[in-house]
C-alpha positions in Angstrom: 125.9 70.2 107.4 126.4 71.7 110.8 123.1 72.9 111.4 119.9 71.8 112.0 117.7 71.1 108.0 114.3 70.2 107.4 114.2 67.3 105.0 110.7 66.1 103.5 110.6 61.8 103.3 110.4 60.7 99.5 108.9 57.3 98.9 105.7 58.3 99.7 102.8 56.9 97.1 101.9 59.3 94.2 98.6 61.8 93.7 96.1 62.2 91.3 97.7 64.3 88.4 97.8 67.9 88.6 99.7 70.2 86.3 103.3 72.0 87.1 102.1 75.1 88.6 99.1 72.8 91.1 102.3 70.6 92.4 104.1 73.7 93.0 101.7 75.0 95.3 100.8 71.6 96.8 104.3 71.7 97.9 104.5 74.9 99.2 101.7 74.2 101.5 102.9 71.1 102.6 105.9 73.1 103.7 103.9 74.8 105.7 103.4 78.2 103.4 100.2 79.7 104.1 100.9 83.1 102.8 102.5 84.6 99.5 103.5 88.1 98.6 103.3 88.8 94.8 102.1 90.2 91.9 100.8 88.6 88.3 101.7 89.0 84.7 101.7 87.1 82.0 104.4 84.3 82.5 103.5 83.8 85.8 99.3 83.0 84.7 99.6 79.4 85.2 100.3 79.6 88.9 98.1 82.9 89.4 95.2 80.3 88.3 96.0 77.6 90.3 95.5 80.3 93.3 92.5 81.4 91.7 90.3 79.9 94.8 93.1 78.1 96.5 91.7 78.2 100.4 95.4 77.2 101.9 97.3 80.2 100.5 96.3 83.7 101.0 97.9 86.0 98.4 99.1 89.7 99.2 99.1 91.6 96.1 102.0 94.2 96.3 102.0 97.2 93.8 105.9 96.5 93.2 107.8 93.5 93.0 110.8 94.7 95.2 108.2 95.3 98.1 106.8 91.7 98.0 110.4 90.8 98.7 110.6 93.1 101.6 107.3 92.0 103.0 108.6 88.5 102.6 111.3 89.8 104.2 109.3 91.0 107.3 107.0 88.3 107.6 109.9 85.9 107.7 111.8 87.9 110.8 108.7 88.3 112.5 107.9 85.0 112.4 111.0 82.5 111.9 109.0 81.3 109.2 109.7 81.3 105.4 108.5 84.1 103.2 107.6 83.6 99.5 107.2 85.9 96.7 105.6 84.8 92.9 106.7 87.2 90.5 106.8 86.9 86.7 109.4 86.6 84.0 111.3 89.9 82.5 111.2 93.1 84.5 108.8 91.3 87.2 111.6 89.0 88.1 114.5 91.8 87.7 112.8 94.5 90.0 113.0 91.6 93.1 116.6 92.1 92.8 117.3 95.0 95.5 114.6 92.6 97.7 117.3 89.7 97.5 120.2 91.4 98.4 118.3 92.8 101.4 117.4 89.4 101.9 121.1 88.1 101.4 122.8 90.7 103.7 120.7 89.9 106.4 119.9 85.9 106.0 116.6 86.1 105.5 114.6 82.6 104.2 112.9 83.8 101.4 112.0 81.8 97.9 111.5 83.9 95.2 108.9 82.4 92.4 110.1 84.0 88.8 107.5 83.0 85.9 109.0 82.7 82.8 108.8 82.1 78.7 108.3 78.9 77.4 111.2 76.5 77.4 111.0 76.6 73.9 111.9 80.2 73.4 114.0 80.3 76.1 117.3 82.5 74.9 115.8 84.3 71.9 115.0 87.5 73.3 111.3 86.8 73.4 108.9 89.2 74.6 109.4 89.5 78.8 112.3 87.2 78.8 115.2 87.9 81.3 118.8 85.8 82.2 116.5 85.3 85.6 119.3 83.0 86.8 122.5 85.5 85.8 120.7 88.3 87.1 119.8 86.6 90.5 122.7 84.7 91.1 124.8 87.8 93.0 122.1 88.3 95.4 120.9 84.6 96.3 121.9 81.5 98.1 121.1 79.4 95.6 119.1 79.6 92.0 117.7 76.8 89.7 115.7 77.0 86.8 112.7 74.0 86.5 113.1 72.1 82.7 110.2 70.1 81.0 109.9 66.9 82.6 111.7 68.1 86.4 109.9 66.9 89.1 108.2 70.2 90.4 107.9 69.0 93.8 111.3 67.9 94.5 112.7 71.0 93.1 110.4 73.4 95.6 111.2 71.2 98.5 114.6 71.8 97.5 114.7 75.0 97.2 112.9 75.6 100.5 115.5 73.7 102.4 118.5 75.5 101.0 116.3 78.7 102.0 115.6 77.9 105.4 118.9 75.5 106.1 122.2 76.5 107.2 122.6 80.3 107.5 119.3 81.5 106.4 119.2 83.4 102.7 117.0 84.2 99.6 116.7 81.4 97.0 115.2 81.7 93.6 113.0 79.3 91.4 112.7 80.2 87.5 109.4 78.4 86.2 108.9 78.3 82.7 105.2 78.9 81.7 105.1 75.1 80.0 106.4 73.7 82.9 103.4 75.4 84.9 100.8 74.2 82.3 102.8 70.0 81.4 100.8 67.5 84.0 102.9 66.4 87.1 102.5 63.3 89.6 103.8 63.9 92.9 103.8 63.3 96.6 103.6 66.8 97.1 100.3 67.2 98.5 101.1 64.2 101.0 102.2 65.1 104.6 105.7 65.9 105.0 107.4 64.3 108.0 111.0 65.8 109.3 113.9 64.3 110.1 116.3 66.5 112.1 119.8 66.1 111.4 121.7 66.8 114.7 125.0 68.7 114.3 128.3 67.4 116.0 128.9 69.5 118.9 132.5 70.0 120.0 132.6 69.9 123.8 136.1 70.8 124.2 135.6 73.9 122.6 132.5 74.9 124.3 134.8 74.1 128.0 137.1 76.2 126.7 134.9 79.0 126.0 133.1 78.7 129.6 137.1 78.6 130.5 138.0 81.9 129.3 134.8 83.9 129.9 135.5 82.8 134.0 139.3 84.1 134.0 138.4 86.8 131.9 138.5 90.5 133.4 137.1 92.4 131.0 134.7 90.4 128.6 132.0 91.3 126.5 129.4 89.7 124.7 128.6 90.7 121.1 125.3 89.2 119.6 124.3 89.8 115.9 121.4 89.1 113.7 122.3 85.2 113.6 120.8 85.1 117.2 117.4 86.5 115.8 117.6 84.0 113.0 118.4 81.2 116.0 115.0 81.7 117.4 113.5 82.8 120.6 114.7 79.7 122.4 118.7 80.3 121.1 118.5 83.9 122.5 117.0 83.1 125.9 120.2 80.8 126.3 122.2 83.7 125.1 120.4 85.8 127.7 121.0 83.1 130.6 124.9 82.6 129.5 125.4 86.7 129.8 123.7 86.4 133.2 126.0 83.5 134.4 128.8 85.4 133.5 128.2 88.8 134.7 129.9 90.4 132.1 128.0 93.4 130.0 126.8 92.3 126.6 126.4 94.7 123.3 124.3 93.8 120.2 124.4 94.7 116.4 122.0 96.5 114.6 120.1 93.2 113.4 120.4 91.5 117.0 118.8 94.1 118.9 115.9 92.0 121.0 118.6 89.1 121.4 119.0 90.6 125.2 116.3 92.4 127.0 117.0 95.7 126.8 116.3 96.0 130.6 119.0 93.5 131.6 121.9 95.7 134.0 124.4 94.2 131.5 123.0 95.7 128.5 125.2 98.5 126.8 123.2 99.2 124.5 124.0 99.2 120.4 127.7 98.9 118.9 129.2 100.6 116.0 129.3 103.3 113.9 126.3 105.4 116.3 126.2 103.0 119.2 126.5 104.5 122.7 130.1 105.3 123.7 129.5 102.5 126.6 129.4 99.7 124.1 132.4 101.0 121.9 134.7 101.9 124.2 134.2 98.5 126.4 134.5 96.4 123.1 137.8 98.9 122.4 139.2 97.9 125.9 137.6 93.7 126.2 140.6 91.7 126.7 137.6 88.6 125.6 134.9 88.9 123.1 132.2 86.7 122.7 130.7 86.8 119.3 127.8 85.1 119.0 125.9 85.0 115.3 127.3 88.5 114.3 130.0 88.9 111.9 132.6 91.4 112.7 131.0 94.3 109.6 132.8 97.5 109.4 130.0 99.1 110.9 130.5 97.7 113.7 134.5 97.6 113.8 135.1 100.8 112.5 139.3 101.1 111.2 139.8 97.5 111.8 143.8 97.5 112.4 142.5 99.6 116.0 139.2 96.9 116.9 139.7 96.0 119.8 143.8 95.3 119.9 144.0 93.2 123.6 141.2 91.0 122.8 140.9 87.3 122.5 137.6 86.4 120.0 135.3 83.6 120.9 133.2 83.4 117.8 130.3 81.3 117.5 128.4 81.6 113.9 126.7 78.6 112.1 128.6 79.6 108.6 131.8 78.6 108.6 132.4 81.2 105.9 132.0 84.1 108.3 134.5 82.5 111.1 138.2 84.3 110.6 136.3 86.5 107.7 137.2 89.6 109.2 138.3 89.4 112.6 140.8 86.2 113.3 139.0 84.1 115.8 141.1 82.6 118.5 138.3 80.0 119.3 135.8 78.9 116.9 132.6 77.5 117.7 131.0 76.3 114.1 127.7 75.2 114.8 123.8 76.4 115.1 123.0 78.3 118.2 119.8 76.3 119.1 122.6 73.8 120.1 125.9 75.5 120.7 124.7 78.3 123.3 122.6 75.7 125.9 126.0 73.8 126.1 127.9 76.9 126.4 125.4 78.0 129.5 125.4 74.4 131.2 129.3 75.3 131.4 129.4 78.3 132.7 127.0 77.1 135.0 129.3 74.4 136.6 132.2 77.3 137.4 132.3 79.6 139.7 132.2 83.0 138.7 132.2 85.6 142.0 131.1 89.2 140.7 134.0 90.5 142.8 136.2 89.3 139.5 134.7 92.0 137.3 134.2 94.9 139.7 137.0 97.2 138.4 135.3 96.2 134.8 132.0 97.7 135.7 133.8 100.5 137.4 135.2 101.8 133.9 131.7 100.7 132.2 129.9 102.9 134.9 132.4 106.2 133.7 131.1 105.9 130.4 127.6 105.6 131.0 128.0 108.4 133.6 128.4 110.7 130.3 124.9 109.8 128.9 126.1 109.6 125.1 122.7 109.5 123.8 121.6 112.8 125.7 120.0 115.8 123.9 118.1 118.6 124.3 114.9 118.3 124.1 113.2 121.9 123.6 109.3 123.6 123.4 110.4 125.5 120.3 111.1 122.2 118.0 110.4 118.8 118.0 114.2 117.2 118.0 114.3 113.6 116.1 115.6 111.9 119.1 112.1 113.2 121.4 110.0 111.6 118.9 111.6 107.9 119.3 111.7 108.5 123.1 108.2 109.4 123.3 107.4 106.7 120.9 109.1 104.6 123.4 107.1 105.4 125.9 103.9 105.0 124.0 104.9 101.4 123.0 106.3 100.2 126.5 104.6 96.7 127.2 102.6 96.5 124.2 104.6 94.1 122.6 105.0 96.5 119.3 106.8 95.3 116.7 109.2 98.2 114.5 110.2 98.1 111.7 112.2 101.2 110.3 114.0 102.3 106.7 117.3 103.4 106.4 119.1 106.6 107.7 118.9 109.1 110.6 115.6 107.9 111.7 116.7 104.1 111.4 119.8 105.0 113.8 117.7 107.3 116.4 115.6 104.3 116.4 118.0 101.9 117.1 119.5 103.9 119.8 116.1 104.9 122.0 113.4 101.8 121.2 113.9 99.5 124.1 112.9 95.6 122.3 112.5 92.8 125.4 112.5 90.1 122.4 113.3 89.4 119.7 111.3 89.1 116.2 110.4 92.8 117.3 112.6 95.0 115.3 112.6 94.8 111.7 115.0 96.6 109.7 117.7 96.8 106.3 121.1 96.1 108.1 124.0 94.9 105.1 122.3 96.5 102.3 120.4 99.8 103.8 117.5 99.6 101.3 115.8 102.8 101.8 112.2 101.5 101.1 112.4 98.7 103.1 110.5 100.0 106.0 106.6 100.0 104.9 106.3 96.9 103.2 108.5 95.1 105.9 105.8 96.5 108.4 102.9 95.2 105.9 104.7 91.5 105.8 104.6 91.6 109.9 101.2 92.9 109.9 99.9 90.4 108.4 101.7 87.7 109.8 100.5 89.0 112.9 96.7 90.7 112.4 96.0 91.5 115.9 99.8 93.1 117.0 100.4 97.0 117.1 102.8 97.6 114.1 104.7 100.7 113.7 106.9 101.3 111.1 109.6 103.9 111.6 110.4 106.2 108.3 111.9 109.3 107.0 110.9 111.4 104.2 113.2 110.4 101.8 112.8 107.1 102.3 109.2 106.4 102.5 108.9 107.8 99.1 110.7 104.8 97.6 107.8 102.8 98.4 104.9 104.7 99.3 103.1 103.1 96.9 102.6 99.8 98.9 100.1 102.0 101.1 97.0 101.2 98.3 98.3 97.1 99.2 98.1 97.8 103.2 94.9 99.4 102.4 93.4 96.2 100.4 94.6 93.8 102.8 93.5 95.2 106.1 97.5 95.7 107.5 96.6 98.7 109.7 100.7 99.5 110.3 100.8 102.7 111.7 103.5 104.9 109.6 105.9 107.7 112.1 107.6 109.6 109.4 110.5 111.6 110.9 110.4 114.2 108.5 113.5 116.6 108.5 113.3 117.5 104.7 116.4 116.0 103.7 118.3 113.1 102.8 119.5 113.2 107.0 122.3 110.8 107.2 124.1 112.0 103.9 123.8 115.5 104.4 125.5 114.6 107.7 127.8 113.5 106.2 128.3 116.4 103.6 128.5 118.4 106.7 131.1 116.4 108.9 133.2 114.7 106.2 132.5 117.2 102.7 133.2 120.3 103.4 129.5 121.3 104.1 128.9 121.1 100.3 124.9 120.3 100.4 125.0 118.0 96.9 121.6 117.0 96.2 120.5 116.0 99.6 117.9 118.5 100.6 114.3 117.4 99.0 113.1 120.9 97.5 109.9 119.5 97.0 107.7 117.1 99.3 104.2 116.1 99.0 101.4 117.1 101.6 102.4 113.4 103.0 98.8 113.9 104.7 96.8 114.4 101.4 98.7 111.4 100.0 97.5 109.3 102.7 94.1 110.2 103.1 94.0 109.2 99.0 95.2 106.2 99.7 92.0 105.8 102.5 94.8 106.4 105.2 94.2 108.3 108.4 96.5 110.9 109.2 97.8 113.7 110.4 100.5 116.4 110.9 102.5 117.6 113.9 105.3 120.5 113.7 104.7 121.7 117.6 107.0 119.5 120.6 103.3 120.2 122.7 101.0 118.2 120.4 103.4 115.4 119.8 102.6 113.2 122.8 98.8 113.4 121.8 99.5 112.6 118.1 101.6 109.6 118.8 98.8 108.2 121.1 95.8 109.0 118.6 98.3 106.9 115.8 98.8 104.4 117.8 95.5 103.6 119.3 93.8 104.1 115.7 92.0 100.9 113.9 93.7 100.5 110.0 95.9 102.2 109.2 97.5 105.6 109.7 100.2 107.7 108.9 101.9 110.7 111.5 104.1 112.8 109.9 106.1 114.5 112.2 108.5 117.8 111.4 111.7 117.4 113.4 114.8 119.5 113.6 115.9 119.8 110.0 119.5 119.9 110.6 120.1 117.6 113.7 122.8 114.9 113.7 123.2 111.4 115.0 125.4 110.9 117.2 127.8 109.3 119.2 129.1 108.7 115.6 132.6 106.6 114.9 134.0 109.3 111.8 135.2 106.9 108.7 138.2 105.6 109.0 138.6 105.7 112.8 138.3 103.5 115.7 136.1 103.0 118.5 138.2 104.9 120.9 137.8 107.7 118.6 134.0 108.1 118.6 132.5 111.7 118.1 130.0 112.5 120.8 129.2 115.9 119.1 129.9 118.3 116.6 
């Protein structure tokens, strides 16, 4: 495989016997888990027993099973480690499956426990029974179902490879309740050791690369979530390689914190409401270097018009996503721990004057000169995109991490937070799972206990999982909620408004909760701010308050996010305004 995979050495000598669902979490914590996200019934008792005063794992109980997967999901991105949920059979398993798309669009390692009936009933419609491995199969990497007599920890260590190998993705293990209770003998509570399995690096290719980005004259680089997934380490050297080359550098939703957002080459986000900077250079780019993104219409926009001068450099560790969308005139197939250190060493050996790209920046200068993420920010209201940059400025060099859900909000976000690393922004790119955002922020929270973590909502969207508030209660997470709260579904009655004829369809929410009263039942603090004057001291009091607490904020109801790229256009027809 072209990529680096963690392997554990068999041969070892056998334990003491244990039953199935013992092994299973012997193995987990020999694969380094220390943390699971899930929630018990009865299919799944076996394994909730063998946790019953298990000192290595700490368990988060959610109070839904597609949250556990999302605070998987945001323990894994804040971490780089793998998140795991324990679920059980029948509608336990089923209501994960929104969490594994998520999971799938964005390549996040997560393995997904399923209880389920005895092998013995298996297929008779018994009580809490479920075609776990149909139903999953869309929305993972891989799926496998343990059988009497499987050896447990093979198949876990198995499982947690395919996860965490490769291009990064959800994976799902259906255990049978007699395999959790039949004794097992295994190595699995043994040391693992790792052998790293060095992919072939074609050098070649990579001087061919450094070749074009020197005679290029008007490159950009384009960075996606696979740089994130890289590691700290693979974005620095994506960092240093921009640097080398002088050339401005754009990043997807999912790779923003790839590039310091105070680099002089950053232009910000790409896309569908990136700034006008980053769309029309990629529009223009006679060379683009992709690196871990994937060309997604969100970011293209009418793909016949993406960028139509450009040669593509595209470096991804899935060979799947290479050619996919956009034809790649040079491919670099490989994992960007390796590929994007060789790529900098050979930039670094030409010579690369600034002079080359002066007219380049001249044009790049023109569009930032029209400030496309400019508003007006009055006494009378408190406009959306005020709050995220006075949030900004609350969370400068605190080392925040964000998580956000999906819609207005999510975009404003995007466009005025300012991440200087990555791991830092967590948020539902390929699927846009409204609900995503709080149980993300809960994962990340307690992956990281002593960080400020601030999750980014809107009022539609928090209510899909406002519930997990009683589990960030329970477990100490003090996330700090920012609810942008325009009393409507924001980005789709935007779009009723620009693309429908201004036919309001079910989008406006004719009745909220007192968001405040919910949270205070819950044992949140929290508060409400509809005045631009008191917003400043709100935001402060939030963030500097121990456990958690929940600001919701009244914006501008009717306020659009923009620059937008209308559907069905290209970049060099972005909308800065009504």
């Amino acid at each position: 495989m072209n990529a680096l995979i963690d392997r554990a050495v068999l041969g070892a000598p056998e334990t003491l016997t244990r039953n199935g669902a013992q092994t299973l979490l012997d193995t987990l914590v020999a694969c380094g888990v220390d943390t699971v996200f899930g929630y018990p019934g009865g299919a799944v008792l076996p394994l909730y027993d063998a946790l019953h005063g298990e000192p290595r794992l700490r368990h988060i109980l959610v109070r839904h099973e597609q949250a556990a997967v999302h605070a998987a999901e945001g323990y894994a991105r804040s971490t780089g480690r793998l998140g795991v949920v324990l679920v059980t059979s029948g509608p336990g398993m089923s209501n994960t499956t929104t969490g594994l798309l998520d999971a799938l669009c964005d390549s996040m390692p997560v393995l997904c426990i399923s209880g389920q009936v005895n092998s013995a009933v298996i297929g008779t419609d018994a009580f809490q029974e479920c075609d776990a491995l149909g139903i999953s199969r869309p929305v993972t990497k891989w799926n496998a179902q343990l059988r009497p007599g499987d050896d447990v920890a093979a198949r876990v260590r198995q499982a947690v490879d395919i996860a965490r190998g490769g291009r990064p993705g959800p994976v799902l293990l259906d255990v049978p309740k007699d395999v959790q209770l039949a004794p097992s003998r295994s190595t699995a509570s043994l040391p693992i050791r790792t052998l790293r399995e060095m992919p072939a690096v074609d050098v070649r290719a990579v001087d061919q690369a450094a070749d074009w980005i020197a005679s290029a004259s008007r490159p950009v680089f384009y960075g996606g979530g696979g740089l994130i997934n890289a590691g700290e380490a693979a974005c620095t050297a994506f960092a240093s390689a921009v640097a080398l080359s002088g050339a401005p550098c754009t990043l997807t939703l999912m790779g923003l914190g790839a590039l310091p957002a105070s680099s002089p080459q950053w232009l910000g986000m790409l896309g569908m409401h990136g700034t006008l900077e980053a769309n029309l250079a990629m529009h223009h780019a006679d060379l683009i270097v992709c690196a871990g993104a994937r060309f997604d219409d969100r970011v293209t926009g009418r793909l016949d018009s993406f960028a139509p001068g450009a040669r593509v450099i595209h470096l991804d560790i899935d060979p799947a996503s290479i050619d996919k969308v956009r034809r790649a005139d040079l491919a670099l197939c490989g994992d960007a721990r390796v590929l994007l250190p060789r790529l900098r060493h050979a930039l670094a050996r030409r010579e690369m004057l600034a002079e080359r790209l002066a007219d380049w920046w001249t044009r790049i200068d023109a569009w930032r000169k029209q400030r496309s993420l400019a508003f007006e920010d009055t006494p009378e209201v408190i406009a959306p995109q005020a709050l995220m940059t006075q949030l900004q400025a609350q969370l400068a060099g605190r080392d925040a991490i964000v998580s956000t859900d999906v819609g207005q909000h999510q975009m404003w976000a995007a466009q005025h937070l300012a991440f200087e690393r990555p791991r830092r922004w967590l948020t539902s790119g390929g699927a846009g799972t409204m609900g995503y955002g709080l149980p993300a922020a809960i994962g990340a929270q307690v992956a990281h206990p002593d960080r400020l973590v601030v999750c980014v909502s809107g009022d539609a969207s928090i209510l899909m999982n406002l519930q997990e508030m009683a589990t960030a209660r329970q477990h100490r997470a003090g996330v700090k909620v920012v609810l942008c709260n325009n009393g409507h579904m924001g980005m789709v009655r935007q779009w009723q408004e620009l693309h429908h004829g201004e036919r309001y369809s079910h989008s406006y929410n004719a009745c909220m909760p007192d968001f405040v009263a919910v949270a205070k039942g819950f044992g949140w603090q929290a508060r409400r701010v509809e005045q631009r004057e008191d917003l400043d001291a709100a935001l402060a009091e939030c963030l500097a308050s121990d456990g958690p607490y929940f600001l919701d904020v009244a914006v501008a109801p009717a306020e659009n996010c923009f620059p937008m790229i209308p559907a069905g256009k290209g970049h060099q027809e972005v909308m800065l305004g009504r």
